[in-house]
BAVEXZA-131999 format. One line per 10 residues: number of its first residue (from 1); their letters; for each residue z, x, y of C-alpha. Coordinates in pm, whole numbers, plus 50000, padded with zeros to 5 digits. Layout:
BEGIN
NUM) a) Z X Y  ... $
***
This chain:
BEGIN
1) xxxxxxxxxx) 09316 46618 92114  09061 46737 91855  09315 47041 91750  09611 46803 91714  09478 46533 91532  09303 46811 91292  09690 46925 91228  09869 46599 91180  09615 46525 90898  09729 46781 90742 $
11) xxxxxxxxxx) 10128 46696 90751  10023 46443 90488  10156 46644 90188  09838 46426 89920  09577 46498 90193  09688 46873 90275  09667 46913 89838  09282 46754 89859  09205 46977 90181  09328 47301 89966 $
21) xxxxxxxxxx) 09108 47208 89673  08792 47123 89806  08853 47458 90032  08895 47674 89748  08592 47557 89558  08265 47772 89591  08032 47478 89583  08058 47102 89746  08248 46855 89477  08228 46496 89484 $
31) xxxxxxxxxx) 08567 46276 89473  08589 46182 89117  08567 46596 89069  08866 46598 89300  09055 46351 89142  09062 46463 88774  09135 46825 88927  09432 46763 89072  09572 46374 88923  09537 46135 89184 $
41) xxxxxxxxxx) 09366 45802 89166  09005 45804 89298  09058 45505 89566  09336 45739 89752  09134 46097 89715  08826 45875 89888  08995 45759 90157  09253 46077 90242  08902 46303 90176  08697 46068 90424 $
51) xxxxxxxxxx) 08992 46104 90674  08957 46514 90662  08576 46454 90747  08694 46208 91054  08939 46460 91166  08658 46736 91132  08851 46915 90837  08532 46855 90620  08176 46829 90608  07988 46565 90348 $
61) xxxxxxxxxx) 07736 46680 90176  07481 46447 89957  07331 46572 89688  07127 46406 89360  07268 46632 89119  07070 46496 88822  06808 46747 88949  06555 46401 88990  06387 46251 89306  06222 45947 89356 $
71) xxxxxxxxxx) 06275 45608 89212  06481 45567 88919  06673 45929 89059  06935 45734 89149  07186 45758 89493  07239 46138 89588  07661 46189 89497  07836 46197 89848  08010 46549 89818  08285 46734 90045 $
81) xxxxxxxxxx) 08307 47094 90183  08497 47290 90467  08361 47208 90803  08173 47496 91020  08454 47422 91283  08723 47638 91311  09103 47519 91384  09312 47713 91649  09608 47647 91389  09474 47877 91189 $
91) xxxxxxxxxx) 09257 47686 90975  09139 47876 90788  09463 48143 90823  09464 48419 90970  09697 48734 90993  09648 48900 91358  10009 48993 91371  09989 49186 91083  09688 49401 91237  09828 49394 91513 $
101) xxxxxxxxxx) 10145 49557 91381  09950 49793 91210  09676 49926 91511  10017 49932 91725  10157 50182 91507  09895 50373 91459  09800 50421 91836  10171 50533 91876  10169 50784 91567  09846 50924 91635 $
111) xxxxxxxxxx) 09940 50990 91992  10254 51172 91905  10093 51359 91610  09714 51429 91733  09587 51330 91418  09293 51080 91444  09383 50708 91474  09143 50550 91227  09304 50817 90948  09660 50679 91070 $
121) xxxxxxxxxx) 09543 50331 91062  09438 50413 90703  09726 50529 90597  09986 50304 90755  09787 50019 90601  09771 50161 90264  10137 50191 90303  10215 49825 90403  10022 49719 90108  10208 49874 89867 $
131) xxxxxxxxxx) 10519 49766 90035  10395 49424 89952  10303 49483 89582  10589 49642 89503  10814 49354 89651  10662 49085 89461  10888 48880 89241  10827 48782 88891  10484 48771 88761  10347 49130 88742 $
141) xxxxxxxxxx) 09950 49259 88700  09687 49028 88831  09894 48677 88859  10129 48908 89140  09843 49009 89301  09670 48653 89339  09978 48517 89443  10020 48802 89793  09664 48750 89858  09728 48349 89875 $
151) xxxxxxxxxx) 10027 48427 90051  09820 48622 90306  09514 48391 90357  09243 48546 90193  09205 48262 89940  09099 48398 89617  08824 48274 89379  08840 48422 89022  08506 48449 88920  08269 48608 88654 $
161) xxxxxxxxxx) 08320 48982 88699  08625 48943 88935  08829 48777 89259  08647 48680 89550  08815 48651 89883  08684 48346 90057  08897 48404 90384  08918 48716 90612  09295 48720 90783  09141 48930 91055 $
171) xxxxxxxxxx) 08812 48766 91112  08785 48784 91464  08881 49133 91499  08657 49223 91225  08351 49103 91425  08391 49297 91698  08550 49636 91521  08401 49575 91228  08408 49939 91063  08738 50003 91194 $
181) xxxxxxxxxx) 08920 49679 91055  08764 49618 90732  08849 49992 90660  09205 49905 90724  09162 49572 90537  09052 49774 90238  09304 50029 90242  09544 49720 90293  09455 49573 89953  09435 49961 89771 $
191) xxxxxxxxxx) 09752 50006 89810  09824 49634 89687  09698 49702 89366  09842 50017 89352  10219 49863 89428  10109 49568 89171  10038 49824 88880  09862 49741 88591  09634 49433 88726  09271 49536 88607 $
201) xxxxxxxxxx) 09113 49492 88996  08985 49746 89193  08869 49656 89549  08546 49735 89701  08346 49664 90053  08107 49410 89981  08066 49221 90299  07972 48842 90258  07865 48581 90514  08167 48364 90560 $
211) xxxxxxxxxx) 08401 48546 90354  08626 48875 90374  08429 49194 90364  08629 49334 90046  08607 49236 89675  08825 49283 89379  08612 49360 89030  08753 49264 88773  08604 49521 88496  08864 49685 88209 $
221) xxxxxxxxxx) 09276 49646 88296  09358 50022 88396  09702 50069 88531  09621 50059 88939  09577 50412 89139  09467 50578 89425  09645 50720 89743  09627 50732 90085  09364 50962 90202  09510 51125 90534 $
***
């Protein structure tokens, strides 16, 4: 009953806007924060934000963020952040039919041609990646490439020297195959930028706790590159 009530807070179009936000954010933020981000009164960002923590969505956090203690510091600010708890909706999303796709037609490739499976895998992801760079409409450089990886789950953060990618769509498998997947995840987002073009990102490995084990740099625009290495 957990799972379902965690889901029909979000059908509330206001409260699935706040959950988004706060989500997205790399620190805790306090309502009034919320409220000025995204235009709705204060009273109805407390009480759809305090409903997400009911419904296990979010953890509070309290904070004094004058940088005092003691008296005369003042009440600590009451401030919101993704729960530890993990939705089987996919909250946060996740992609396993896309790597699922992609290992499937590997195995079946590499078994037909003898070449080594992790090199197909490679390959076939690099490929789908620039399938979905090349198909995206309007926008082109880095705004295109923002937009697939929000479209995919890995919730970007543009930050000093870069994107971050808050969300891994293959989480679980990464944990257990973790060399094999997040090879395929990078190759995945190579051959984004690559279909993209000119965006200015190049993506690395740079596993994080809690986040997806690639990251984009940001660095000098340079018209995107690279191909699949067998």
């Amino acid at each position: 009953m957990a799972q379902v009530a965690a889901v029909a807070a979000l059908a509330e179009p206001t409260r699935r806007r706040l959950y988004d936000h706060v989500v997205r954010q790399p620190e805790p933020v306090g309502r009034d924060e919320v409220a000025a981000a995204l235009g709705v009164p204060r009273a109805t960002v407390a009480f759809h934000l305090d409903r997400l923590v009911a419904d296990g969505l979010l953890d509070v956090h309290y904070q004094r963020r004058t940088g005092r203690s003691g008296p005369g510091a003042g009440r600590p600010a009451k401030l919101y952040r993704r729960s530890e708890c993990s939705v089987a909706v996919s909250l946060p999303e996740r992609h396993y039919d896309l790597a699922g796709e992609l290992l499937a037609e590997a195995v079946t490739e590499a078994e037909r041609s003898g070449e080594r499976p992790a090199a197909v895998l490679h390959r076939r992801a690099y490929g789908r990646g620039r399938e979905l760079g090349v198909a995206v409409d309007g926008a082109g450089g880095r705004e295109a490439v923002l937009r697939v990886l929000e479209a995919h789950g890995y919730e970007p953060r543009i930050g000093e020297g870069g994107v971050a990618l808050a969300n891994c769509p293959f989480h679980d498998l990464a944990r257990g195959r973790t060399e094999l997947v997040c090879g395929m995840n990078l190759r995945l987002l190579e051959g984004l930028l690559d279909g993209v073009g000119f965006s200015g990102l190049t993506a690395r490995l740079q596993p994080a706790p809690g986040a997806c084990c690639v990251r984009m740099d940001g660095g000098d625009p340079s018209p995107g590159s690279g191909a699949p290495d067998g």
